[in-house]
C-alpha positions as CSV (number, residue, x, y, z in Angstrom):
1,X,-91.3,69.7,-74.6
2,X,-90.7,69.8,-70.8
3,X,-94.4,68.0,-70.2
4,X,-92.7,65.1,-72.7
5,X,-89.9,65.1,-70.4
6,X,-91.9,64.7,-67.1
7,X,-93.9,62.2,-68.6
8,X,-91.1,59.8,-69.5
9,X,-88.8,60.6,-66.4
10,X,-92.6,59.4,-64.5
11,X,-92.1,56.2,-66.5
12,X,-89.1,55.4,-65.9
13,X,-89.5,55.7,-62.2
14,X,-92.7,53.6,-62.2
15,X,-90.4,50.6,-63.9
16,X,-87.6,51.0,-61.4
17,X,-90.2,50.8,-58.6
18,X,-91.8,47.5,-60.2
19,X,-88.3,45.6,-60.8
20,X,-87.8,46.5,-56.8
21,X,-90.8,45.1,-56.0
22,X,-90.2,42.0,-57.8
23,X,-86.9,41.2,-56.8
24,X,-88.3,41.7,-52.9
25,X,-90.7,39.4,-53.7
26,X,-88.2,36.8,-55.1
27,X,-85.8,37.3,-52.2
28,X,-89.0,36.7,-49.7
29,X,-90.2,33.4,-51.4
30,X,-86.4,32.2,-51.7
31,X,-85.9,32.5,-48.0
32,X,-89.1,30.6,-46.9
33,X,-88.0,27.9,-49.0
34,X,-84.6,27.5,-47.4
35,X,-86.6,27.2,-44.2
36,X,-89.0,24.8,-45.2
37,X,-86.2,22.8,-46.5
38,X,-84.0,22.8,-43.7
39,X,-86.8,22.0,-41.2
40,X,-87.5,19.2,-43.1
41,X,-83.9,17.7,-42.8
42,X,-84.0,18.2,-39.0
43,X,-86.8,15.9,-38.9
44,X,-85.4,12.4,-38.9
45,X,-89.1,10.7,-38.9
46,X,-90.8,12.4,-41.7
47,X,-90.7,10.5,-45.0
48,X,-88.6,10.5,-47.9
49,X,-89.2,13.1,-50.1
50,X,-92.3,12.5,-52.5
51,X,-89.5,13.8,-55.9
52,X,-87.7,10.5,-54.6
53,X,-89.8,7.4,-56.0
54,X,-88.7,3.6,-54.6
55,X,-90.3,0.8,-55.2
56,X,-88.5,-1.4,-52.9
57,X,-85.9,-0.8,-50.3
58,X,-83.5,-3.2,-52.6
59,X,-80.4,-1.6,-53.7
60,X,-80.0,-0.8,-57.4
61,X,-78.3,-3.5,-59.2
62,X,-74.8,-2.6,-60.0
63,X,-72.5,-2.9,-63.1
64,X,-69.5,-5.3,-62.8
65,X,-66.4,-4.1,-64.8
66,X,-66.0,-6.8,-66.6
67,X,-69.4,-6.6,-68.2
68,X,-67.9,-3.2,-69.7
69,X,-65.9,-3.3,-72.8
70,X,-62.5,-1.2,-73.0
71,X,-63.0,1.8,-74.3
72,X,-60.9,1.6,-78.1
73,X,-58.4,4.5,-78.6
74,X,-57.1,5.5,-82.3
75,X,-53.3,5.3,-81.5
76,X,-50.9,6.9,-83.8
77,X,-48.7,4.5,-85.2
78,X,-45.7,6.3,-83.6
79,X,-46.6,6.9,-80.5
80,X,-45.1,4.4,-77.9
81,X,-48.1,2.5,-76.8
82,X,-49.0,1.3,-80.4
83,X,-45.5,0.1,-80.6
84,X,-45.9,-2.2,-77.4
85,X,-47.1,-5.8,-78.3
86,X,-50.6,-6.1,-76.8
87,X,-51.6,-8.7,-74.5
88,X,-54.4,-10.9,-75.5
89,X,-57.1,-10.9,-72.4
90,X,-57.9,-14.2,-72.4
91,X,-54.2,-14.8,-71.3
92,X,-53.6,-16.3,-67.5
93,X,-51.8,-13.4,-65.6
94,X,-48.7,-14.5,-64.2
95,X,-48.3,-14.2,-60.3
96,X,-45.3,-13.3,-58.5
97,X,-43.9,-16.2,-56.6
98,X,-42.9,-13.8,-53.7
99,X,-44.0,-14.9,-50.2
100,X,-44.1,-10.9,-49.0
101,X,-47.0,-9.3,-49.4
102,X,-48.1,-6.7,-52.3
103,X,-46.6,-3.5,-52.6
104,X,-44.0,-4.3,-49.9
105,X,-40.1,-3.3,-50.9
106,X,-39.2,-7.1,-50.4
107,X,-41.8,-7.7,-53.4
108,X,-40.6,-5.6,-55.7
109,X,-37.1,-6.7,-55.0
110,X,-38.0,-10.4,-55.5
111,X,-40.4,-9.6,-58.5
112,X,-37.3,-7.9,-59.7
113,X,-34.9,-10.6,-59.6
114,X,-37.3,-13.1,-61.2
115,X,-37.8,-11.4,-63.9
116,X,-34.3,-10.7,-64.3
117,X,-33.4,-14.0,-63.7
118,X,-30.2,-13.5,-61.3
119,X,-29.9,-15.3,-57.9
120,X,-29.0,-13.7,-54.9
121,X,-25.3,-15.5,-54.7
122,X,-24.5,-14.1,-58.2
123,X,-25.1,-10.4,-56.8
124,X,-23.6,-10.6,-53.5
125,X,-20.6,-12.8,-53.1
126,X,-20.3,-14.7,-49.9
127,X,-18.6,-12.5,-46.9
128,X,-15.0,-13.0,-46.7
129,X,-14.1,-14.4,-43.2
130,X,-11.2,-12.9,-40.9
131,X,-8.1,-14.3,-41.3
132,X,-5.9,-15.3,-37.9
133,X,-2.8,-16.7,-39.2
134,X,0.7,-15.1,-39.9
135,X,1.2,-13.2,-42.8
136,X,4.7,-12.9,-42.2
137,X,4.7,-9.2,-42.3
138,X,5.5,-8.6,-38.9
139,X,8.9,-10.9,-39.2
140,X,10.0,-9.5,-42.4
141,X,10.2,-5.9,-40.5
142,X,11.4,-7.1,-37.7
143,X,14.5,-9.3,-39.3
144,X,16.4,-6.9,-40.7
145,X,19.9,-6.0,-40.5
146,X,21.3,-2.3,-41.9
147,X,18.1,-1.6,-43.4
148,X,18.0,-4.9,-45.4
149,X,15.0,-7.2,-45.5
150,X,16.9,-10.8,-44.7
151,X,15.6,-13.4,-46.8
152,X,16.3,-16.1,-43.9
153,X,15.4,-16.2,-40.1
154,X,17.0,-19.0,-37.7
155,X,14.7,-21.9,-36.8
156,X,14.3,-22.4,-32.6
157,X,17.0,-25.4,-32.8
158,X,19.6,-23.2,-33.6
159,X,22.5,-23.7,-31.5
160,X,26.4,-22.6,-31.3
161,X,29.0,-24.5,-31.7
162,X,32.7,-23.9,-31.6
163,X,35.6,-26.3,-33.4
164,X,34.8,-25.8,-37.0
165,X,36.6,-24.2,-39.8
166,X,36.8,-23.2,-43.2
167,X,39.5,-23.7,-45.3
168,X,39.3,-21.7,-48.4
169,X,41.5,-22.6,-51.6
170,X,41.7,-21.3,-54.8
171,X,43.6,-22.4,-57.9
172,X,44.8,-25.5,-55.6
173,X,46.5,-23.1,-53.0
174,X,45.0,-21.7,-49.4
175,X,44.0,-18.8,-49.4
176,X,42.0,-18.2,-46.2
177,X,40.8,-19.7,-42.8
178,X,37.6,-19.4,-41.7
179,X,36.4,-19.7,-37.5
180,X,32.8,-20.6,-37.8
181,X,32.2,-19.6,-33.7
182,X,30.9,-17.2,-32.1
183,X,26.7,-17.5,-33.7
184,X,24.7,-20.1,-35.0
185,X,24.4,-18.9,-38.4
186,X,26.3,-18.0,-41.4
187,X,25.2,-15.6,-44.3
188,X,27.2,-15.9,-47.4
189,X,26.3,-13.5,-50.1
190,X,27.5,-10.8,-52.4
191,X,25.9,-8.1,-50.0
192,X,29.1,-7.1,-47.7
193,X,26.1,-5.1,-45.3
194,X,24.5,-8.3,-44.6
195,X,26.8,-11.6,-45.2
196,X,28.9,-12.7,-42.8
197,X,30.9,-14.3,-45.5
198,X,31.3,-12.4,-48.2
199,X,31.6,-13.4,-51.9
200,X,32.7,-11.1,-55.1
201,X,31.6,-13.8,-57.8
202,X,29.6,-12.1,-59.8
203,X,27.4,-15.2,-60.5
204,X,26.7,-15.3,-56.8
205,X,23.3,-13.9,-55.2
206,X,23.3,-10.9,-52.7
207,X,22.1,-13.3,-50.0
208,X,23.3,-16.8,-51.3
209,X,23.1,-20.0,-48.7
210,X,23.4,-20.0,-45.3
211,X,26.1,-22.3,-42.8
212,X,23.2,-22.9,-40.1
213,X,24.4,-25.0,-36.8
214,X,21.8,-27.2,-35.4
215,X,20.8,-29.2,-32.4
216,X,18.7,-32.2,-33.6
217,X,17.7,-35.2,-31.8
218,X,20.2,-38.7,-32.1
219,X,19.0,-42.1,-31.9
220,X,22.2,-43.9,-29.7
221,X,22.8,-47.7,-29.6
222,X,20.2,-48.6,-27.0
223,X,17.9,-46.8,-29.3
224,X,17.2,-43.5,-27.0
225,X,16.7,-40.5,-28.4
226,X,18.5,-38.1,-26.9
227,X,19.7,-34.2,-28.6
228,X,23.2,-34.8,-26.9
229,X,25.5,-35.6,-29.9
230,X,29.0,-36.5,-30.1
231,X,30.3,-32.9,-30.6
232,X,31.5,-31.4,-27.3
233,X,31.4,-27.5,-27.5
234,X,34.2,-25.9,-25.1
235,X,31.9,-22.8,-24.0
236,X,29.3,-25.0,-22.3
237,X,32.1,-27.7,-20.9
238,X,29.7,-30.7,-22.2
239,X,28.6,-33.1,-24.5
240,X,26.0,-30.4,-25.9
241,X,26.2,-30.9,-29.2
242,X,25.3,-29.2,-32.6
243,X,25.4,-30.1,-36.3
244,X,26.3,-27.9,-39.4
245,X,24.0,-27.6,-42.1
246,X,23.6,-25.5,-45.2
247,X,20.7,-24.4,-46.8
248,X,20.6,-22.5,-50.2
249,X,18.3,-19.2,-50.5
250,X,16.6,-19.9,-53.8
251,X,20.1,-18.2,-55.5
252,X,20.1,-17.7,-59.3
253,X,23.0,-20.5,-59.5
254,X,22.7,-22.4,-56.8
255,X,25.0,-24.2,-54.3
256,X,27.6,-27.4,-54.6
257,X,28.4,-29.8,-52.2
258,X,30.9,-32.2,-52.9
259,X,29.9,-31.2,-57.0
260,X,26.1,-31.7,-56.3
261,X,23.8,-29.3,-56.7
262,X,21.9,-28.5,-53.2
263,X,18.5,-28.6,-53.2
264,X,16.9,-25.0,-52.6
265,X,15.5,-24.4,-49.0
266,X,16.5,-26.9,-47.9
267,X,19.0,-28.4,-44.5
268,X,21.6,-30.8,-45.8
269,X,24.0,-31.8,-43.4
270,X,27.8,-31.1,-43.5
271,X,30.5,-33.5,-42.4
272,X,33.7,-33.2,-41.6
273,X,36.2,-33.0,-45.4
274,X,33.0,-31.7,-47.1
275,X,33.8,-29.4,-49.8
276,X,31.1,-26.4,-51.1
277,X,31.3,-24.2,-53.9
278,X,29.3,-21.1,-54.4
279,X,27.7,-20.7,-57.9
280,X,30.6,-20.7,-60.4
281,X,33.3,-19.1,-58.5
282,X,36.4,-21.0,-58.3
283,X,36.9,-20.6,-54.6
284,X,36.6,-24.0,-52.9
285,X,35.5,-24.2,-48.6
286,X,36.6,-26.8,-47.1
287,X,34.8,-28.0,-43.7
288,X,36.9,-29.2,-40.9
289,X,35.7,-29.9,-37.3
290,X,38.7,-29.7,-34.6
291,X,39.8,-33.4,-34.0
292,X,40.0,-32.5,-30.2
293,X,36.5,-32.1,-30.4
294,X,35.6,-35.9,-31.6
């Protein structure tokens, strides 16, 4: 039994010692051919390689695509791409008409809005330019009286003017005097915070009509234009001379004179006997001027 043994451990030894052998042998021929091959690559004037065989020196023809067919997919009837109309391929190919060149963001903007079909002015409106002029803001704060927005401002001909009064009557009998000196301007209105002339009808407006004195140019005999008019005012001690007007504020019932209805915003002038009634209250004002005066 133990010669057996010896004789197959022997064996065994005698195959491991081949296989060695053999795999130094490989590893020996393997590394001779990595140097042969990379001499020969360091050598630019030695030929091609005999495994290589040319003919000519001519390129090899190539393919042009569309010599090659389209590869045909099975689709599923479901799927999204089947469900997209196909494009025959003998159809022309329709080029964008945008000057930029391919690929650029102003392309694909352009390509964009012709196939959308909007213009640029639809998308964008036109810039809205500044605006200079007066808005009227800056008045309305500033012409205010006790906190109330005034709904009238005095024109740069207004003037004072002394030697006119009011004669109130109601019912046929006096009731009041009025003394129209002092301003230029007159409010009349149901608003006792703002009107200088107050009025309790209730079919009057909070800020009625105005009385609005005047300095406006008069044409003379001779045809000069002069704005010295033939009312003398005491204050000034000459012929500097001013003209009553009224002027109705848009009110609700609007403003008589002599038992005509007064245009809204705007002058009418008042002579001397004029009468003026105030919506439909009663009350009747009476315009005198000072006969001293004429």
């Amino acid at each position: 039994m133990s010669g057996d043994r010896d004789r197959d451990r022997s064996s065994r030894d005698d195959r491991d010692r081949d296989r060695r052998d053999d795999r130094d042998r490989d590893r020996g021929r393997y590394s001779r051919d990595d140097r042969t091959y990379s001499s020969s690559r360091s050598y630019q004037g030695r030929s091609p390689s005999p495994r290589v065989k040319r003919e000519d020196n001519s390129p090899p023809p190539r393919r042009d695509r569309r010599d090659r067919s389209p590869r045909q997919r099975s689709l599923s009837p479901y799927s999204k791409r089947a469900q997209q109309p196909r494009h025959s391929p003998s159809a022309p190919r329709k080029r964008s008409a945008s000057p930029e060149p391919w690929g650029s963001h102003q392309h694909d903007v352009a390509r964009d809005r012709s196939r959308s079909g909007h213009t640029p002015s639809a998308e964008k409106p036109p810039k809205q330019r500044p605006n200079y002029g007066l808005s009227g803001l800056l008045a309305a704060a500033t012409n205010m009286k006790n906190g109330t927005v005034l709904k009238y401002h005095e024109p740069p001909e207004a003037k004072k003017c002394k030697g006119w009064r009011i004669y109130v009557f109601k019912d046929g009998k006096e009731i009041d005097v009025l003394e129209l000196g002092g301003q230029s301007s007159f409010l009349i209105g149901r608003d006792r915070t703002v009107a200088d002339i107050p009025v309790d009808h209730t079919s009057c407006s909070s800020q009625h009509a105005v009385i609005q004195f005047r300095q406006v140019p008069h044409q003379n005999k001779r045809g000069e234009v002069t704005k010295v008019i033939k009312y003398k005012t005491l204050w000034e001690g000459a012929n500097m001379c001013v003209r009553p007007y009224i002027l109705d504020l848009d009110s609700t019932n609007g403003t008589l004179l002599n038992g005509e209805r007064v245009e809204g915003r705007r002058y009418v002038e008042i002579h001397s006997e004029d009468m003026i009634k105030f919506g439909e209250s009663t009350r009747e004002y009476v315009f005198i001027k000072d006969p001293s005066l004429s």
